[in-house]
N, C-alpha and C positions, 0 to 999 in steps of 0.2 A: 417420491424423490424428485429433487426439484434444484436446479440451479439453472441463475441465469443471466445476463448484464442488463444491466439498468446502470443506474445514476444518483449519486449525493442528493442533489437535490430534488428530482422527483420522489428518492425515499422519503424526505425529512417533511415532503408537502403528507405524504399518505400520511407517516405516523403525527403530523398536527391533527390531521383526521380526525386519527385510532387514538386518543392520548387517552382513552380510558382502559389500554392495555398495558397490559407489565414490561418496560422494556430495562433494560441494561443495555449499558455503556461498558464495555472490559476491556480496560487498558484505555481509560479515560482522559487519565491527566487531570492537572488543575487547569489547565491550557485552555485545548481543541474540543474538550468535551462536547456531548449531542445534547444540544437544550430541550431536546424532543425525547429522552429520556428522563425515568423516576426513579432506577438503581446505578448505580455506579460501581465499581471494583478495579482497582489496580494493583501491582506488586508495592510499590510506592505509597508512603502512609498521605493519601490527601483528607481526611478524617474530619480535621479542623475545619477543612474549605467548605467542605460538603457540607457538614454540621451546622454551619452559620447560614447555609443556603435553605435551610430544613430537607436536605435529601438525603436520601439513603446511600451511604460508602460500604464499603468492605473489602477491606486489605485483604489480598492473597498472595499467595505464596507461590514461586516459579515451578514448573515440574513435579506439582504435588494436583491430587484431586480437588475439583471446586465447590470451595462450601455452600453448594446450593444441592434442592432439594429437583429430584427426575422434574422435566416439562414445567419449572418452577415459573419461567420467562414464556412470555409470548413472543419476541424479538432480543434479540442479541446484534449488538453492534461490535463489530470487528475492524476497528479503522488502523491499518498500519500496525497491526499485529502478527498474523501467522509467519509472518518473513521473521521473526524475532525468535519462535519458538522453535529450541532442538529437536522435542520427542513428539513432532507435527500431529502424529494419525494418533498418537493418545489423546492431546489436544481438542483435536475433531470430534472424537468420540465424545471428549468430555461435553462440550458446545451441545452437540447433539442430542446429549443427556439432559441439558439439563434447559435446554430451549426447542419452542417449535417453527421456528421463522429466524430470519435477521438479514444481514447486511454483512457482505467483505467489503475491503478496500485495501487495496496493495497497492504497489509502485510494479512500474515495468519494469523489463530488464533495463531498456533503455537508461529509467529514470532513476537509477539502480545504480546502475555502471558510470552515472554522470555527475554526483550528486554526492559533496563530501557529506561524512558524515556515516554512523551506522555501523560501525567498520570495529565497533570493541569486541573483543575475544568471546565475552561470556552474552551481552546484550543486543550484539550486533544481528546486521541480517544472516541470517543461514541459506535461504532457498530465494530463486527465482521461480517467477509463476508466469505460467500462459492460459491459452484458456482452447479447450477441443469445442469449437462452435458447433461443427456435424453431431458430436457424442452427448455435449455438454458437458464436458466433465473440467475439470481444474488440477491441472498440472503442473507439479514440482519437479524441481533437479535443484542442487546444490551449488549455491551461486559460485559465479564467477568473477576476476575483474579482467574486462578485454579492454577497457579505457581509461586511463586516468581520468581522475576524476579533479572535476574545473567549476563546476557551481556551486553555490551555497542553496540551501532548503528555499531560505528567501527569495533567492531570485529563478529558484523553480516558479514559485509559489506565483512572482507576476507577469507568466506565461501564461500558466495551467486553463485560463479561461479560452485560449485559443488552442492549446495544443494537451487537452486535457486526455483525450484519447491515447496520446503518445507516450503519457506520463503514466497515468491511472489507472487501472484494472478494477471496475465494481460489479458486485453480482447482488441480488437478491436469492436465498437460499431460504426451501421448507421442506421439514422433515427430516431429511437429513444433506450431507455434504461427499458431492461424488469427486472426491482426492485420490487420484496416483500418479507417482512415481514415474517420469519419465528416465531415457537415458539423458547423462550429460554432455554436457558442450565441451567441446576441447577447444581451449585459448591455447593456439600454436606460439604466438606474442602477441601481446599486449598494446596498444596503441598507445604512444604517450601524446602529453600534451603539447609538448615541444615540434613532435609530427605534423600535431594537428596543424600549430600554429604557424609552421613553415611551409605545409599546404598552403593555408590561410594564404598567405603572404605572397607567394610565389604564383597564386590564382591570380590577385589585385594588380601586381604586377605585370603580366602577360596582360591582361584587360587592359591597363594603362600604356603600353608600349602601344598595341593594338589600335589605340584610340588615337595617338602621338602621330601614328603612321596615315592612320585615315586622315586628320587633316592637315598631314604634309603633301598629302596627293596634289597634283596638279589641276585642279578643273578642267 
């Protein structure tokens, strides 16, 4: 049993490696897909895309068992999925059944609480994650919003290479996936954007008078 933080790209260097094992991409997209994988599967029919690529698709179904067969996969990629999934520790289990290795990727709370987007009834995020470095283990609760939310994905996106840490949560996992249940956070209010921005403002401000004053001083 086996989890632990790594990194996007030290994973995608190992598996050019290993490219003579089985991997899946789940919850691929026609998008963001891993080109360092040879199976693919989404809820979403990308079929045609795939098809034309000569790789292997397969549509799956939300909340249902996956149509693969025990320890079918060497590596399962999980990039911005688990935070999507209602009935999480079925999920796990499934993964775990039916892969011996792979890769998460999630968003922080932070990048969570900041970041329109994500926020539909049935597709949206459901859990925030952290991570028990002492235990190793990978902790959920049920997200929250303590911020309005002010960025777009994209303009996450041309941070993330300096503040990727802030953003990102990645693990390498073998064997299996050690997930539980933390307690929840209690949002007493909400911070909105209005607050932030009149912080904001009322900082630059004081700085400015601040500065106004020092060189009215008299030498």
């Amino acid at each position: 049993m086996t989890i632990r933080r790594t990194n996007r790209l030290n994973q995608k260097k190992w598996l050019k490696k290993n490219n003579h094992l089985k991997i899946l991409d789940l919850g691929c997209s026609d998008v963001n897909y891993w080109q360092e994988a040879n199976y693919f599967a989404d809820i979403d029919d990308h079929s045609e895309f795939f098809t034309k690529k000569n790789l292997n698709f397969t549509q799956i179904t939300p909340n249902e068992k996956l149509p693969f067969k025990d320890k079918e996969f060497d590596y399962t990629i999980l990039s911005h999925v688990m935070e999507h999934i209602p009935n999480l520790l079925e999920f796990k289990s499934e993964i775990e059944r039916i892969s011996k290795a792979g890769y998460i990727e999630l968003p922080t709370k932070l990048n969570d609480n900041i970041v329109f987007g994500c926020d539909e009834e049935i597709l949206g995020h459901k859990w925030w994650f952290e991570f028990d470095d002492d235990n190793q283990i990978l902790l959920y609760t049920p997200k929250k919003n303590a911020i309005e939310k002010f960025l777009s994905v994209a303009q996450v996106w041309r941070f993330q290479e300096f503040y990727e840490d802030s953003f990102l949560l990645q693990f390498y996992w073998s064997d299996s996936i050690d997930l539980k249940e933390r307690s929840p956070f209690v949002v007493k209010k909400r911070i909105t954007f209005l607050e932030l921005i009149r912080k904001y403002f009322s900082k630059k401000i004081r700085i400015f008078i601040s500065h106004v004053k020092n060189l009215l001083k008299p030498s």
